[in-house]
Every structure is written in C-alpha cells, then in structure tokens.
KOLNUMI-168299 format. One line per field, with one value per residue (C-alpha): residue number from 0; residue in three letters; chain; x, y, z. Coordinates in Angstrom, 1 decimal. Example, Ala and Ser with C-alpha at 12.3 -4.5 7.8 and 13.67 -1.06 7.14 Angstrom:
residues 2
i	(0	1)
aa	(ala	ser)
ch	(A	A)
east	(12.3	13.7)
north	(-4.5	-1.1)
up	(7.8	7.1)
This chain:
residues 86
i	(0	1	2	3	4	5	6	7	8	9	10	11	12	13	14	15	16	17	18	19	20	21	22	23	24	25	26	27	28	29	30	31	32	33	34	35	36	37	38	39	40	41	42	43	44	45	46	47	48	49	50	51	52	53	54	55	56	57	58	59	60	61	62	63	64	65	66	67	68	69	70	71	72	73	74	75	76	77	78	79	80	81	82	83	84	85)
aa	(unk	unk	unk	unk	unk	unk	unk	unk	unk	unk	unk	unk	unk	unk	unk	unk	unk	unk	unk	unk	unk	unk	unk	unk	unk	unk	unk	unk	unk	unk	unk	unk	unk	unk	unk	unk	unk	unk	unk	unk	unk	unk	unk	unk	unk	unk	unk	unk	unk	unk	unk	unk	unk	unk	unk	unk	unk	unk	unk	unk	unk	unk	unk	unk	unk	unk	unk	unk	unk	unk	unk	unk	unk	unk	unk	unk	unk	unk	unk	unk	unk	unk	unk	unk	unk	unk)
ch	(A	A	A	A	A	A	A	A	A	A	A	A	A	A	A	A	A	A	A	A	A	A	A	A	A	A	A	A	A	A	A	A	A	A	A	A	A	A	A	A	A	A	A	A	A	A	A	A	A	A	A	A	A	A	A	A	A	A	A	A	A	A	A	A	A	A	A	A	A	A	A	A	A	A	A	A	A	A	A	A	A	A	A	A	A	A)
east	(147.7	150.6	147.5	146.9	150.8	150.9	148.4	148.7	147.7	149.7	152.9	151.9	152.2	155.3	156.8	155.2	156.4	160.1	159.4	158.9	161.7	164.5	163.0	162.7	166.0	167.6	165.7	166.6	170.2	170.5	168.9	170.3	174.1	174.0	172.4	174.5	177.9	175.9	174.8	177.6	180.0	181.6	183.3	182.8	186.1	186.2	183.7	184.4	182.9	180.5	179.1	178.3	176.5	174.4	173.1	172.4	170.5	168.3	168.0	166.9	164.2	163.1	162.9	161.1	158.3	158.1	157.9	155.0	153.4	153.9	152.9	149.6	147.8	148.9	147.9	144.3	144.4	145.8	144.6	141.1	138.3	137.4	133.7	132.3	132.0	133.5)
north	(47.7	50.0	53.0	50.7	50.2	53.6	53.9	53.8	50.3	49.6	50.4	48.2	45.4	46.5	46.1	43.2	41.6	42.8	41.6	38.4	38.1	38.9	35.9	33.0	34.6	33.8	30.5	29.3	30.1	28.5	25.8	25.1	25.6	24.2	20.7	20.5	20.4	18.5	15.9	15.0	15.6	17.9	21.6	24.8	25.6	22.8	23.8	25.1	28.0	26.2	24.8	27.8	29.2	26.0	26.3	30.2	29.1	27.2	29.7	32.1	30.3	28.8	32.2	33.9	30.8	30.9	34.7	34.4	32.2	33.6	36.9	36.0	36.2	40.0	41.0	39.4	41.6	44.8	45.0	43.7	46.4	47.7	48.3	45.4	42.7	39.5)
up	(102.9	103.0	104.6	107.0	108.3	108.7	111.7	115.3	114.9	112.1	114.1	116.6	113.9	112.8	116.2	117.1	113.9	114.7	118.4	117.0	114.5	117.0	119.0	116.5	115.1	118.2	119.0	115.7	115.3	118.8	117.9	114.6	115.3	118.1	116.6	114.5	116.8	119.2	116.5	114.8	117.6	115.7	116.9	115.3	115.0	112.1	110.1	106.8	105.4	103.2	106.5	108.0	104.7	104.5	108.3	107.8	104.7	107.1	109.8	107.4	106.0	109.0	110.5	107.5	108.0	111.8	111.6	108.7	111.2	114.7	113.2	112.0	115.4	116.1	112.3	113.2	116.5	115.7	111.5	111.9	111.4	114.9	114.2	115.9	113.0	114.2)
C-alpha cells in the first residue's frame, strides 16, 4: 500500500485526503461549538476547560469518520488499477 502512496497518483490521494480534512475539520468544529452555545444558551466565555476537552473529543472523532468516509470516493478514483478492469 505504502508503493502505491508513493506515485503520482498516490500523491494525489494524499492531498485529496488533506483537502478533505481541513474541510470537515472546519465544518465540524463550526458546527459542534457552535451547537453547543446555541443549544443551551450558553456563552463560551463560561465554559470550563473540561467542556472544551469533551467537544474537541467529538470533533475529533467525528472528523476521523467523516474523513474515512468522504475519502473513500477519491481512493476508488485515483488507487484503482488503470488497466481497464471495472
């Protein structure tokens, strides 16, 4: 797996991949934090540190599983074999 990262193709992954992970990062922080104030009516200058752990928690998993799965579509297109076979 690693030979194949290292093509042309392969780097084309790889910056797909970190293409993609800059975007849900973003989306999801956004999201998350700002749910959370919105929800509960409750600023972000009150939270306590524990808070702001627990909500990275979740923006880092929900970013590692939206990565996973956005990714998916640009491995199929830029790792499949080239020589005509589906």
């Amino acid at each position: 797996m690693l030979a194949k990262l290292r093509t042309p193709e392969g780097k084309k992954f790889l910056i797909a991949v970190v293409i993609v992970f800059t975007i849900v990062v973003s989306l999801i922080s956004k999201v998350t934090f700002e749910g959370v104030e919105e929800q509960y009516n409750w600023p972000m200058e009150q939270w306590t540190l524990d808070m702001f752990i627990m909500q990275g928690a979740w923006v880092a998993i929900y970013t590692i599983m939206f990565t996973i799965l956005c990714s998916l579509p640009f491995a199929f297109y830029f790792l499949a074999p080239k020589d005509g076979r589906g």
